[in-house]
N, C-alpha and C positions, 0 to 999 in steps of 0.2 A: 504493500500500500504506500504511492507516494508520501509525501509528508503536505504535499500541497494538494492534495484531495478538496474536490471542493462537496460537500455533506451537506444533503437537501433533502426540505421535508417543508411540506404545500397543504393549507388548509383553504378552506371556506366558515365563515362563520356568520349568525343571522343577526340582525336587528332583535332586540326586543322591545315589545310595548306596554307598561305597566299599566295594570287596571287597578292596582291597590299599590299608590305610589310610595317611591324611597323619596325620603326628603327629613336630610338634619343627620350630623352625625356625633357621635358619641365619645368616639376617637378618632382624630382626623389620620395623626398618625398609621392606624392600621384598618384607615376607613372601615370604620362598626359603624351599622346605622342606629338611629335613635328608635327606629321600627320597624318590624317585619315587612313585607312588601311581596308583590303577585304579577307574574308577566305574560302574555301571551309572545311564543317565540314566532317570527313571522318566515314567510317561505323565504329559501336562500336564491331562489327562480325570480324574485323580483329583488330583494335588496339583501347585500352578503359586502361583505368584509374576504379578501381574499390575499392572502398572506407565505409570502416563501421564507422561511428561516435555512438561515445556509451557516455552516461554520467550515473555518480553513487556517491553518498556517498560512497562507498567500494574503488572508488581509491583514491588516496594522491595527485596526480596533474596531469597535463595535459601531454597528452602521443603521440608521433606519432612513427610508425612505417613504414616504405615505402620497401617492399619486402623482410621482418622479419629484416630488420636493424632499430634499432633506430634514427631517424632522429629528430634536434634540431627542439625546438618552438618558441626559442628564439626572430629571426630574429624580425626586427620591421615590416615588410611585411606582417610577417605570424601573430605577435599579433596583426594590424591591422586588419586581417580578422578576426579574432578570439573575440575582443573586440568590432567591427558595429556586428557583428550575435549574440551573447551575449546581445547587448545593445536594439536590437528589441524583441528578449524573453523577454527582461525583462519587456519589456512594453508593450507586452499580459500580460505575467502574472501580471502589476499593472493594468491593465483594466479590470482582469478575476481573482479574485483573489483566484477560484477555482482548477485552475492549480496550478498543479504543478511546485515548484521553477528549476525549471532546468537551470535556466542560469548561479546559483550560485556552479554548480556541476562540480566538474573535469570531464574534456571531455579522453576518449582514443580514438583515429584515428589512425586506419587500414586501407593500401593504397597495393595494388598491381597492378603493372603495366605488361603488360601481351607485353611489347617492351624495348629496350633498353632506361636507363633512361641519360638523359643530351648529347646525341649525334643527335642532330639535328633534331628529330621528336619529337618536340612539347612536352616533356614529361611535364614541368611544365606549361603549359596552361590546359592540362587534369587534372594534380595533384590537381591545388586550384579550379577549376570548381569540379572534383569531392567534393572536401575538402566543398568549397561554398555549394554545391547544398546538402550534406548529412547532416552537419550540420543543414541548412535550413530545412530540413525535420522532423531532429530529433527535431528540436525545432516548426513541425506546420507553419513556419511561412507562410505569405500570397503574399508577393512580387512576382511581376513577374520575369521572366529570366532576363529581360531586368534590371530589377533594381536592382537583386542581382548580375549582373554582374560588376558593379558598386563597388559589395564589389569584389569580385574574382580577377578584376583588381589592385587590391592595393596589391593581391598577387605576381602575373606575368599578365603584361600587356596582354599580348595575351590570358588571361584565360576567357577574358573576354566573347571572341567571344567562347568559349566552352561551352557557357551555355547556345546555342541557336543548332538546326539542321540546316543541307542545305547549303546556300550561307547568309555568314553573316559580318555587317559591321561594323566597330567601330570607331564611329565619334571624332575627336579630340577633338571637344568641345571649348569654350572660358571661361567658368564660373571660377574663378580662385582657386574654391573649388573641379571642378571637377564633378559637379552633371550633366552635360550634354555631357562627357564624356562614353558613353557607349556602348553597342553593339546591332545593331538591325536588323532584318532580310528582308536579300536583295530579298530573293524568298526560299521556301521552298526546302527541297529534293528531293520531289515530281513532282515539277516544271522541273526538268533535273535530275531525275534519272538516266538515260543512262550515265552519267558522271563517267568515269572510272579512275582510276588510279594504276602507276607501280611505287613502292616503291624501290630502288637501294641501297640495305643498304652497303656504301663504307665501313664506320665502326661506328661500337659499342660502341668507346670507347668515354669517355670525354671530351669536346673541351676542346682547351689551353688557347683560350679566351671565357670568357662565356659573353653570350649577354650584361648582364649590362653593363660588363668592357669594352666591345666594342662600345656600345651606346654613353658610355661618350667620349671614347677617338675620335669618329666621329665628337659629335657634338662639340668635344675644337677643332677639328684640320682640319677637311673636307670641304674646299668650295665647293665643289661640292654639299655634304650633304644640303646645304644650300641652293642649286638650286633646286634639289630636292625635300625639302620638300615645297618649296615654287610657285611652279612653274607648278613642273612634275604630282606629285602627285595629286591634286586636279582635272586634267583635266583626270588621267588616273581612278580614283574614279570613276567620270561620264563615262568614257567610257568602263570600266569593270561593272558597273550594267546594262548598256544598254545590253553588251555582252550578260549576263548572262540572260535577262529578255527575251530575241529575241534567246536564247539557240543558237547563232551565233558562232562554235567552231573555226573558223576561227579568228575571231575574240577576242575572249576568246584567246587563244593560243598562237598570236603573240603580244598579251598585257604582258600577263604572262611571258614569255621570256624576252621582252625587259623588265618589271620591275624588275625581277630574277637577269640578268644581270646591272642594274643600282644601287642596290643595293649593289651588290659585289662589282662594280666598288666605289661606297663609303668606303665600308670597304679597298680598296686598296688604296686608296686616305686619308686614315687614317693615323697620324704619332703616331708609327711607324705603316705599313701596317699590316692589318690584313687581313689573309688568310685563309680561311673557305675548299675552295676548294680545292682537292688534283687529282691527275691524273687520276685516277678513274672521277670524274667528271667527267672533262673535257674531260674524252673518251666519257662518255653518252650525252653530248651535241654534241657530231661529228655523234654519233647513230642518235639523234633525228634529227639532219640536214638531215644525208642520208635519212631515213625512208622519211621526208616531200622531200626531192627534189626526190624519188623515186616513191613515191604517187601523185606527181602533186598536191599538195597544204598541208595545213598543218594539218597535222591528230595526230600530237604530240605534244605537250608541256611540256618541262622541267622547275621545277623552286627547289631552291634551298634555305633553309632558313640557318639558320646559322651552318652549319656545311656541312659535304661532299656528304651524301642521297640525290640522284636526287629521285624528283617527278616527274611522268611525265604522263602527263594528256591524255586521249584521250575518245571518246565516244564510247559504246558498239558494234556499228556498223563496229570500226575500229579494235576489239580486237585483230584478226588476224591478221591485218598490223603492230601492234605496239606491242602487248605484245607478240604475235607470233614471232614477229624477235626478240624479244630480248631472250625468249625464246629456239630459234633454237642455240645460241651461248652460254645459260647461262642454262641449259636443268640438266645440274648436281649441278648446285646450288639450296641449303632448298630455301623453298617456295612456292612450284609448289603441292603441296601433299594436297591442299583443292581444296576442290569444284570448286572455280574460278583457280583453278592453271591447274586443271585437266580438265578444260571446253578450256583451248586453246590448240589448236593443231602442232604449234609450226613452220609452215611451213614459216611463215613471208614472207615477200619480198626478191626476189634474189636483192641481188647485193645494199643491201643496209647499211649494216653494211659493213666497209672495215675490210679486216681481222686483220691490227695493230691495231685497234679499237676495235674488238673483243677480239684482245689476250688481251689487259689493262684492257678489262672488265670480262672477266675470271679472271683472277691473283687478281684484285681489289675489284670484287661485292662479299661477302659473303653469305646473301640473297636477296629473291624477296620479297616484301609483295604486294599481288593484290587485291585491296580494291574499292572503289567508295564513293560518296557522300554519307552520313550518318544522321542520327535524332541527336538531343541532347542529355544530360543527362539523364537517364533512371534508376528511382526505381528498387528495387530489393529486395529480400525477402533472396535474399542469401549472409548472415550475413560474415564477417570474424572475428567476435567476438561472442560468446555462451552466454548461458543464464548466464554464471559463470564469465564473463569478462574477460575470457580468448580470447587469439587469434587463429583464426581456418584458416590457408590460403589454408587445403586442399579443400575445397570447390572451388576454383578459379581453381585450376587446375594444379597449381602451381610446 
């Protein structure tokens, strides 16, 4: 085996969308949340994180790149991840002493994100799950999801639940190290496949607060925050896996709402307030109102993470009521040009979008993305690094 071998291992990893939100931490240091929290993981066919971990004696040190930009490794977050994955290779390789040293080799990580990054769809919960789970690979190791999520969370809390498919949870934990802190899976994908969802992308661009800075400023400044996590959260825990277990969309749906909006209402209750949502939203929650008072119960759910992108939930049954109307008003916005975009027909419910409703959502929505509940992390053979350690991101599609 040269000494200049260049050692590759290729993930996919999903988006996920919290229906029983993280927000506030407890330890910022070994990011503990201040609450349990509940995600739906989304298909990696529509939005995925896709990552090549490569390690070699031919490079000089450790490398990332995230959508051919250089991106730091600095962070103590990201050496965190980088020093627990390292620190389990190394001990295979003391137990095996027939491996190969690879824990002691410059890593390069190649990430392309196939969605807009840092604008409110989850991109760094896919980033260090992918990052996790490729690494992991590249190095053999044996952990389960469940316990490499563990390291992904010391990345971005919410990365945790990306290392799992389906409906998945992530227990707050009380161990003051963190070791019982993790994410485990509340029912597979399989269990409610028919689980759809409409992606609103209000915009692209960067929030002005980014979640950590908002985390903190909640938990110094929100009694409400303080209700909520102590209160609200634990009983709506229980009562979104029952939802979900009894595939009860009714119930699912007005969980999700009320917790979308009790969260926001934190972040406004912040000093100073912080404002995630923009007009655009707030038209798509008037949609999803009309659509359920139009339907005679509720065949929509809107929820919201931290930034302006409504999700919004419904089951495949109700395609036509809910992505159809929105659809019927949004018919010239990208999006609609894949298989599932092309599968609805766009006639929606009369009279259930009002038309000021419409026009904000015209002017406001740029695209659709139409996706459903999704697997985890997913191997891959298709490198973004070559045999020469170079970077390849036309393979991605890029």
């Amino acid at each position: 085996m040269a000494n200049s071998e260049i050692h590759r291992a290729s993930t996919t990893a999903p988006v996920n969308i919290a229906v029983v939100k993280y927000w506030g931490k407890r330890d910022a240091n070994l990011n503990l949340p201040t609450n349990s929290s509940l995600s739906v993981t989304l298909a990696q066919s529509d939005l995925r994180t896709h990552t090549t971990a490569s390690c070699s004696s031919a490079y000089t040190t450790d490398t990332l790149t995230l959508n051919s930009a250089p991106q730091s490794l600095s962070s103590p977050r990201t050496q965190a991840c980088l020093r627990e994955l390292r620190s389990l290779r190394a001990a295979l390789e003391s137990s095996n002493p027939s491996l190969p040293k690879l824990s002691a080799l410059p890593l390069k990580i190649v990430s392309f994100n196939n969605f807009p990054t840092a604008a409110g769809l989850a991109s760094s919960a896919a980033g260090f799950a992918a990052l996790v789970r490729a690494i992991a690979d590249l190095y053999t190791l044996p952990q389960s999801p469940s316990s490499l999520s563990l390291i992904a969370r010391q990345g971005s809390g919410s990365a945790c639940r990306s290392l799992l498919g389906g409906f998945v949870g992530w227990n707050v934990g009380i161990a003051p190290d963190g070791s019982d802190s993790k994410a485990y899976e509340v029912a597979a994908a399989a269990h409610w496949a028919e689980l759809r969802a409409i992606i609103l992308v209000a915009s692209a661009a960067k929030k002005s607060v980014s979640s950590t800075a908002g985390m903190q400023a909640t938990v110094a400044t929100s009694p409400l925050f303080r209700v909520r996590a102590a209160e609200l959260v634990p009983a709506r825990m229980e009562a979104m896996e029952g939802a979900i277990r009894k595939r009860d969309f009714e119930a699912f749906g007005k969980l999700t709402m009320k917790e979308s909006n009790n969260f926001h209402a934190t972040c406004l209750d912040t000093e100073p307030p912080i404002l995630y949502l923009n007009d655009t939203s707030r038209a798509a929650i008037r949609a999803v109102e009309g659509i359920n008072k139009v339907a005679g119960k509720i065949v929509a759910a809107y929820t919201f993470d931290a930034g302006p992108n409504a999700v919004v939930y419904y089951v495949e049954g109700d395609t036509e009521g809910v992505a159809g109307s929105f659809k019927r008003i949004l018919a010239n916005v990208d999006g609609w040009d894949g298989d599932r975009g092309r599968a609805v027909q766009g006639g929606g419910l009369d009279g259930a979008i009002e038309e000021s409703t419409a026009d904000a959502l015209r002017e406001g929505v740029s695209r659709v993305i139409l996706t459903g509940v999704g697997e985890g992390p997913m191997k891959t053979e298709r490198h973004l690094v070559n045999e020469k350690g170079e970077e390849v991101l036309s393979l991605e599609g890029s």
